[in-house]
C-alpha positions in Angstrom: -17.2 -47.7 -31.8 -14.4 -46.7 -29.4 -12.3 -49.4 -28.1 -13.0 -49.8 -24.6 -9.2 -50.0 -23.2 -9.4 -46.0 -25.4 -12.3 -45.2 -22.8 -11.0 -46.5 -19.5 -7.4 -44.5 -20.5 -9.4 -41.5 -21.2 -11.3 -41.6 -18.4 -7.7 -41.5 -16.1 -6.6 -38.7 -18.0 -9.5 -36.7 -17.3 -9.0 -37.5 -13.5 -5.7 -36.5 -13.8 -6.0 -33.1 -15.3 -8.8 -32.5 -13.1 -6.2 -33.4 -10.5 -3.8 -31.3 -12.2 -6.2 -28.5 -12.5 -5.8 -28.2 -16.0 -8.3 -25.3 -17.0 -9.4 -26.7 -20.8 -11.3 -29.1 -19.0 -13.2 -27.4 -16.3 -14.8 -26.4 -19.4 -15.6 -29.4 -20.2 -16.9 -30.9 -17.6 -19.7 -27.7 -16.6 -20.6 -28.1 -20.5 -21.4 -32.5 -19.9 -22.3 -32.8 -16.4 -25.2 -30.8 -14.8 -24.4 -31.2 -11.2 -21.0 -28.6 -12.2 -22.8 -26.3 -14.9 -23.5 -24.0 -12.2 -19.8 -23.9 -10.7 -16.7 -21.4 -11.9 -13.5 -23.1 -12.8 -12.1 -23.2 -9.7 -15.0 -24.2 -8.1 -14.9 -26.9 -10.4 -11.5 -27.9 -9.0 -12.2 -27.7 -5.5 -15.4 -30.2 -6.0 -15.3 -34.1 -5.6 -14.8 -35.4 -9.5 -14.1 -39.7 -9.4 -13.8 -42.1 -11.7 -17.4 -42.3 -12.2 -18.0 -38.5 -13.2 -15.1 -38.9 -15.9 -16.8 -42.1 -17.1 -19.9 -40.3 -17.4 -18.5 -37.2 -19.1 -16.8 -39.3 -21.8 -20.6 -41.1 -21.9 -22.4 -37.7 -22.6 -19.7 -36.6 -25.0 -20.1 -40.0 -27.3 -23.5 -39.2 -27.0 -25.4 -41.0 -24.4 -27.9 -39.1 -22.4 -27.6 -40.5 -19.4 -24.2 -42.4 -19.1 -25.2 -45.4 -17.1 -27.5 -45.9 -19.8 -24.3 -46.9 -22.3 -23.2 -49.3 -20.0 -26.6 -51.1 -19.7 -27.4 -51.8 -23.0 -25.8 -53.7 -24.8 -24.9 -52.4 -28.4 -26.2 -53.9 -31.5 
């Protein structure tokens, strides 16, 4: 299981090269979270993307459906 400070730094960097338009992770994000799938990359760049989206697209990529879901149930 990842260690949680791992996440929270993870989610930051994503923020940052979303920031930083970095174009590896445009990618990324249309391929985790629906409400981009339908944008280009810039497109992608030019839309609102918080702390939230990042947490959720690191939730979807450890494999939780619906992101929220990971932080509402607690793990065995």
């Amino acid at each position: 299981m990842p260690n949680l400070e791992n996440l929270k730094k993870q989610a930051k960097q994503y923020l940052r090269w979303h920031r930083e338009r970095y174009y590896p992770v445009a990618a990324e994000i249309r391929a985790a979270l629906p409400r981009f799938q339908h944008l280009d990359d810039n497109q992608v760049f030019e839309a609102n993307f918080k702390l939230s989206d990042a947490q959720e697209l690191i939730a979807r990529q450890l494999g939780s459906r619906d992101g929220r879901r990971s932080r509402q149930e607690p793990q065995p």
